[in-house]
C-alpha positions as CSV (number, residue, x, y, z in Angstrom):
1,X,-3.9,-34.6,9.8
2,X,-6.4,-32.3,10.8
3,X,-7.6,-28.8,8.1
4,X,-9.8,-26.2,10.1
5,X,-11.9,-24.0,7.3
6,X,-12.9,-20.4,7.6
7,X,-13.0,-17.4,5.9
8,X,-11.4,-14.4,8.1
9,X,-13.1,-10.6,7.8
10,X,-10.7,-8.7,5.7
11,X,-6.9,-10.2,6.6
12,X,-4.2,-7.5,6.5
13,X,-0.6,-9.1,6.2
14,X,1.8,-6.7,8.4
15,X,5.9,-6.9,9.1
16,X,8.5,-5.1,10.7
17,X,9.5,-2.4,8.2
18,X,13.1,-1.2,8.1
19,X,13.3,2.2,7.3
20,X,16.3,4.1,6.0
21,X,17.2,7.9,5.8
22,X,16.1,10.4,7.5
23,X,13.1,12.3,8.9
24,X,13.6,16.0,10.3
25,X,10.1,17.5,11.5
26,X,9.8,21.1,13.0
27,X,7.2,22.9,14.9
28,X,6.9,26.0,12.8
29,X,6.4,28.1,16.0
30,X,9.7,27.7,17.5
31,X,11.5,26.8,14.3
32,X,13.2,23.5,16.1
33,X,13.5,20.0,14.9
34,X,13.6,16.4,16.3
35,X,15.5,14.6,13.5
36,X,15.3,10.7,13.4
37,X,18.3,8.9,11.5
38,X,16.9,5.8,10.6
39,X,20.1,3.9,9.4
40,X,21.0,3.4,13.2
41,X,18.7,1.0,13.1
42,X,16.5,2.0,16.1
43,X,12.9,1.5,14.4
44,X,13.9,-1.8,12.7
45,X,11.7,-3.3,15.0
46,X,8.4,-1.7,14.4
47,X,5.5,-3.2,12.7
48,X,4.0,-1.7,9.2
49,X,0.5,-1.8,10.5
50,X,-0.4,-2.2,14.2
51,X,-3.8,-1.2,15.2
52,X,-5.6,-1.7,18.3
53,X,-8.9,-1.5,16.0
54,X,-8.8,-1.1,12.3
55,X,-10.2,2.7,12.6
56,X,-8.3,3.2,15.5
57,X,-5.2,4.7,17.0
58,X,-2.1,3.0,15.4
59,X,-0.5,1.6,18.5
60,X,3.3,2.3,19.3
61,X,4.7,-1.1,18.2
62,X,3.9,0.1,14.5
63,X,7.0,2.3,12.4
64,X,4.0,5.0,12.4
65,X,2.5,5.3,15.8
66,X,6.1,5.0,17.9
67,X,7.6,8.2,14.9
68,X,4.8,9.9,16.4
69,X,4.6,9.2,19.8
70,X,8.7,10.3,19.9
71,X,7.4,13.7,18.1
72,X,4.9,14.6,21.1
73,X,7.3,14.1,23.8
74,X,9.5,16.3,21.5
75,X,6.5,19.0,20.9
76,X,5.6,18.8,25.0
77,X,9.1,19.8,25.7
78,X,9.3,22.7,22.8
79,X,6.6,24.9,24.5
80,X,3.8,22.6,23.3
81,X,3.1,20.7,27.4
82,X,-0.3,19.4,26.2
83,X,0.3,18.5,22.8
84,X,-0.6,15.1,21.3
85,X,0.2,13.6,18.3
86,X,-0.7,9.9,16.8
87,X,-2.2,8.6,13.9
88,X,-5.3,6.5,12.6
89,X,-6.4,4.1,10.4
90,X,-9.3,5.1,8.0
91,X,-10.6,2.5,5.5
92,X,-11.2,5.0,2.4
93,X,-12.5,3.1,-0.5
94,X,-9.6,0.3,-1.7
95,X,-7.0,1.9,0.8
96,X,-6.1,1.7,4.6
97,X,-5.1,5.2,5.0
98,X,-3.2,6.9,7.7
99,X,-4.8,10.1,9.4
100,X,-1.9,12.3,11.5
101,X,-4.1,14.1,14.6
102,X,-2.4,17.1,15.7
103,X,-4.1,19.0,18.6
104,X,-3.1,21.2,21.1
105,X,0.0,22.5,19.6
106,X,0.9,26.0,18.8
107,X,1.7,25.7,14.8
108,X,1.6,23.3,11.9
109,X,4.4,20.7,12.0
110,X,7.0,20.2,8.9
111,X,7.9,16.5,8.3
112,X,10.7,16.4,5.1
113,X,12.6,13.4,4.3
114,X,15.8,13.0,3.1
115,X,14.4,11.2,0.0
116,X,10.8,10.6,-1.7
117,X,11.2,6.6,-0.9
118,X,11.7,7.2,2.7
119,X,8.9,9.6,2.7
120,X,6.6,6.9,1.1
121,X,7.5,4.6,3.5
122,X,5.4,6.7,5.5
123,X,2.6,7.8,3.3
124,X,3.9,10.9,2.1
125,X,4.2,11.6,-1.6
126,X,6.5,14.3,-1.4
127,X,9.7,14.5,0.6
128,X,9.6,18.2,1.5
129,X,6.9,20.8,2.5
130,X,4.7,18.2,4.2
131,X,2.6,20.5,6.3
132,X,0.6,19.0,9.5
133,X,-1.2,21.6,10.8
134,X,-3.1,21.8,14.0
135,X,-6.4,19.3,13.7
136,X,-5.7,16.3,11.2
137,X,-4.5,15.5,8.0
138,X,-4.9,12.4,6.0
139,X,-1.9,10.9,3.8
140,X,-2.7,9.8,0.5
141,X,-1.1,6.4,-0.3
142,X,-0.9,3.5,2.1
143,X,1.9,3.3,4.3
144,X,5.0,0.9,4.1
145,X,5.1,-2.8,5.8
146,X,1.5,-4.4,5.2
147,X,-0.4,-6.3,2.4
148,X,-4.4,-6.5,1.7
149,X,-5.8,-6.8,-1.5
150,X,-9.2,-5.8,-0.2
151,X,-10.7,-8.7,-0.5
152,X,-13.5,-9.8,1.4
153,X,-13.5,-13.1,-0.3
154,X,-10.7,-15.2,1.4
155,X,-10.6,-19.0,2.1
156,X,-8.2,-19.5,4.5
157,X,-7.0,-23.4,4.9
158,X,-5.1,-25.0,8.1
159,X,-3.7,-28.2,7.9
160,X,-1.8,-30.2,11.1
161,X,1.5,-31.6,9.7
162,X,4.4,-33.2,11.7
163,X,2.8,-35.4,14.2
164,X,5.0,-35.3,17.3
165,X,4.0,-38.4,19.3
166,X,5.9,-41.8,18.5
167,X,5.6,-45.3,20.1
168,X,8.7,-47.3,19.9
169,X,8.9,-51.0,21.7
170,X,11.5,-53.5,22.6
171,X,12.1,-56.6,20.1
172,X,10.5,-58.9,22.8
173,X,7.5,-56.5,23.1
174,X,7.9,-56.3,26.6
175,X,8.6,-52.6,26.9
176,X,6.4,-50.2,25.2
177,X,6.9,-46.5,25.2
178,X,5.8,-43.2,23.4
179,X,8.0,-40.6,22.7
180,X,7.6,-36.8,22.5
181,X,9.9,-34.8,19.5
182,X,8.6,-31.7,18.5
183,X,5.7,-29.6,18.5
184,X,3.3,-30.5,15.6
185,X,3.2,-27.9,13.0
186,X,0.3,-25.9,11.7
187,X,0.1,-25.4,7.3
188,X,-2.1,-22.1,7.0
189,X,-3.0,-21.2,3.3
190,X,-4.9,-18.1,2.2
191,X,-6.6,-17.3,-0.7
192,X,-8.1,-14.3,-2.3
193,X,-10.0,-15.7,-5.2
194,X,-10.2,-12.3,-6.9
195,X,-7.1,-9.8,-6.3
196,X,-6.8,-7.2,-8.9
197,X,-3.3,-6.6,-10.2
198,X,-2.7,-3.1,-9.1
199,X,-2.6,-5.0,-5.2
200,X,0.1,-7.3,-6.8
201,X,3.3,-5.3,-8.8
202,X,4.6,-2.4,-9.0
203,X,4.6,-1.7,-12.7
204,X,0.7,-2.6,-12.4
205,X,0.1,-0.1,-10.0
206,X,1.9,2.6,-12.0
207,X,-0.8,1.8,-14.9
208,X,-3.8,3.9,-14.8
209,X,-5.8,1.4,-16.6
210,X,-5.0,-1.0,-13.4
211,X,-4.2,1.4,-10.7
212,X,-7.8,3.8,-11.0
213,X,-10.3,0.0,-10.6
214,X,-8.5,-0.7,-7.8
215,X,-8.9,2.8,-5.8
216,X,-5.2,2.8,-5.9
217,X,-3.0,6.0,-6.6
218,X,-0.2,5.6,-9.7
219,X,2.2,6.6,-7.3
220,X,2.0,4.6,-4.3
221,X,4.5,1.8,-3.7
222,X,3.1,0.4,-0.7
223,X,0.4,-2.1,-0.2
224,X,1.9,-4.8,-2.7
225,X,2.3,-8.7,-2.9
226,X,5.3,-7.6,-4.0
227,X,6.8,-5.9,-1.1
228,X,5.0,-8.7,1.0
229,X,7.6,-11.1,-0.8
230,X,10.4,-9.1,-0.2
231,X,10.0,-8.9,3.3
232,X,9.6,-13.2,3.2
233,X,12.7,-13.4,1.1
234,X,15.1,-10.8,3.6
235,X,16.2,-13.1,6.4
236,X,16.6,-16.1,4.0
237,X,20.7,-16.4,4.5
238,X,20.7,-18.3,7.8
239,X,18.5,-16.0,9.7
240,X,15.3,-16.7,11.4
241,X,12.6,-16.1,9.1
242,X,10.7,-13.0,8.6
243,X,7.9,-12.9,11.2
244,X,4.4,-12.1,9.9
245,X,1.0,-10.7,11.7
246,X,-2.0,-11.6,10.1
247,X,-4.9,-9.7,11.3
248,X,-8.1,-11.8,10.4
249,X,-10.9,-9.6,12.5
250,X,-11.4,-6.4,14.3
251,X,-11.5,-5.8,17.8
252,X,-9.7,-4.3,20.9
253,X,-6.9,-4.7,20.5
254,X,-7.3,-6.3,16.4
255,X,-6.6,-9.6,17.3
256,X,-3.9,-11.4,15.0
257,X,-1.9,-14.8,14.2
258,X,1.6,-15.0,14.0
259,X,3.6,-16.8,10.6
260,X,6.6,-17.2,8.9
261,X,7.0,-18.6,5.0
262,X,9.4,-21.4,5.8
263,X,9.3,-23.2,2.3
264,X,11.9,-22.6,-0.2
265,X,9.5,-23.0,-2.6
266,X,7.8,-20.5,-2.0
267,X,10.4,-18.1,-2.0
268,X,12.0,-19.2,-5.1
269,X,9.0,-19.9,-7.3
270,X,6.3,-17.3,-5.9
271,X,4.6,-16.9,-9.9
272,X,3.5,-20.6,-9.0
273,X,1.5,-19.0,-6.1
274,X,-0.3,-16.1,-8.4
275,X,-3.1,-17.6,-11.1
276,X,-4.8,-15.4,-13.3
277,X,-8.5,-16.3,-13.2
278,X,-9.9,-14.2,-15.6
279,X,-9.1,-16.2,-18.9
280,X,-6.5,-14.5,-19.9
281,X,-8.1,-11.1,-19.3
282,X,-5.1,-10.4,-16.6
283,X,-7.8,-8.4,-14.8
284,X,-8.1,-10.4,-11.6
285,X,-6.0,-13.0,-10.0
286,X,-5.8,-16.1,-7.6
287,X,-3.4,-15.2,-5.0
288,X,-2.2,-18.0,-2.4
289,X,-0.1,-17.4,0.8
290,X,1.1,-20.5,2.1
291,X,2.9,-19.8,5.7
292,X,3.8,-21.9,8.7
293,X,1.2,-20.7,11.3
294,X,3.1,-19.7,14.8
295,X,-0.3,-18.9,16.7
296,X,-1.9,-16.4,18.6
297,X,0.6,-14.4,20.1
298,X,-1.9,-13.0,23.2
299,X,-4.5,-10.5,21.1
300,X,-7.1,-13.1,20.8
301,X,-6.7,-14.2,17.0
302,X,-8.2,-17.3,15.5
């Protein structure tokens, strides 16, 4: 049993999100629309946060980045040719914010949304009359699919369980031979030592009182332990477990570490994984992940 120690620079939990609804934007100059139906299930398979660097251009295997990569090739064929679109990650205080740049096109650009949670899932607070216009605009609350608590504090623990090499023998002793089964396995625990609620639950983050410490908006429902759960607990009915991304640095492209949540436990008793450390005060918490670590999937994460 081996444990490597280290404490990553600001780790960002991402999945694939799984949008539903729909999304019609238009370019006010020619008054058409792409519309994207999300219930076919086409974008199930994008990542909630995706960067190549944490300030850079979200990359098209995030929900974000490939929504707006399909609405440039729609603007460069609607009398836009050298239109771009794509969208950025900007650290503002406590959030991970999305910034839409728009340049090159004609007119503003309309996103509405069939419903206000779709539109969150995005980083809209409003489902209609969500004006882009030419230059940049930057969304308010975090968008859908990714957990950080903003903590710069994190311990992260790796442990070496399963060993995969037996020796086995004849009675007599005269044959000896070793026997490969499976691949060892890798425990990888994180802790943030000091996660404020409003990072944690919903109803916390709707609270002034909890919400306004954390730099958090009362409205957003994104960036949650919550939702980070949810996503762990989705494919447990006989289905692979939900894949995770764990970006522990920055860099280009962010490097990151692949995981799943593959104990039970940890699905079905998750309060046992959330201590409040603040005697009682309930105004910061010890938050532990404990995930089955798949490796680096070829960005350079350690």
């Amino acid at each position: 049993m081996t444990a490597n120690l280290n404490t990553p620079n600001f780790p960002i939990i991402t999945w694939q999100v799984r949008p539903t609804g729909t999304l019609t934007v238009e370019n006010t100059d020619t008054g058409n629309t792409i519309v994207f139906d999300f219930d076919d299930g086409t974008y199930d398979s994008y990542w909630g946060f995706a960067p190549g660097v944490l300030a850079a251009v979200s990359d098209t295997e995030s929900l974000m980045g490939q929504v707006l990569t399909d609405v440039e090739t729609f603007l460069q064929g609607d009398g836009a040719p050298i239109a771009t679109v794509s969208a950025i990650y900007v650290l503002s205080g406590q959030k991970v914010l999305t910034q839409i740049v728009y340049s090159n096109g004609n007119d503003d650009l309309d996103f509405t949304f069939d419903s206000l949670q779709t539109a969150q899932l995005f980083g809209f607070t409003s489902a209609a009359g969500n004006l882009i216009p030419v230059g940049s605009t930057l969304l308010t609350i975090n968008t859908a699919g990714y957990w950080s608590p903003q903590n710069l504090t994190c311990f992260d623990d790796r442990v070496t369980v399963g060993p995969n090499v037996y020796g086995s023998q004849s009675l007599d002793g005269d044959t000896v031979k070793t026997r490969s089964w499976a691949a060892s396995r890798t425990r990888r625990q994180l802790t943030f030592p000091y996660v404020r609620p409003a990072f944690l639950w919903l109803y916390r983050r709707q609270d002034a009182n909890y919400a306004t410490p954390a730099g958090q908006d009362t409205a957003d429902p994104n960036n949650l332990y919550q939702n980070y759960l949810e996503a762990a607990r989705r494919n447990n009915a006989n289905a692979d477990a939900t894949t995770f991304r764990i970006y522990a640095n920055t860099g280009n492209p962010a490097p990151y570490r692949l995981a799943k949540v593959v104990d039970p436990k940890q699905l079905e008793d998750a309060a046992g994984r959330i201590r409040d450390n603040s005697n009682g005060a309930a105004l910061y918490f010890n938050v532990s992940l404990l995930l089955q670590d798949y490796g680096d999937d070829g960005s350079g994460g350690i």
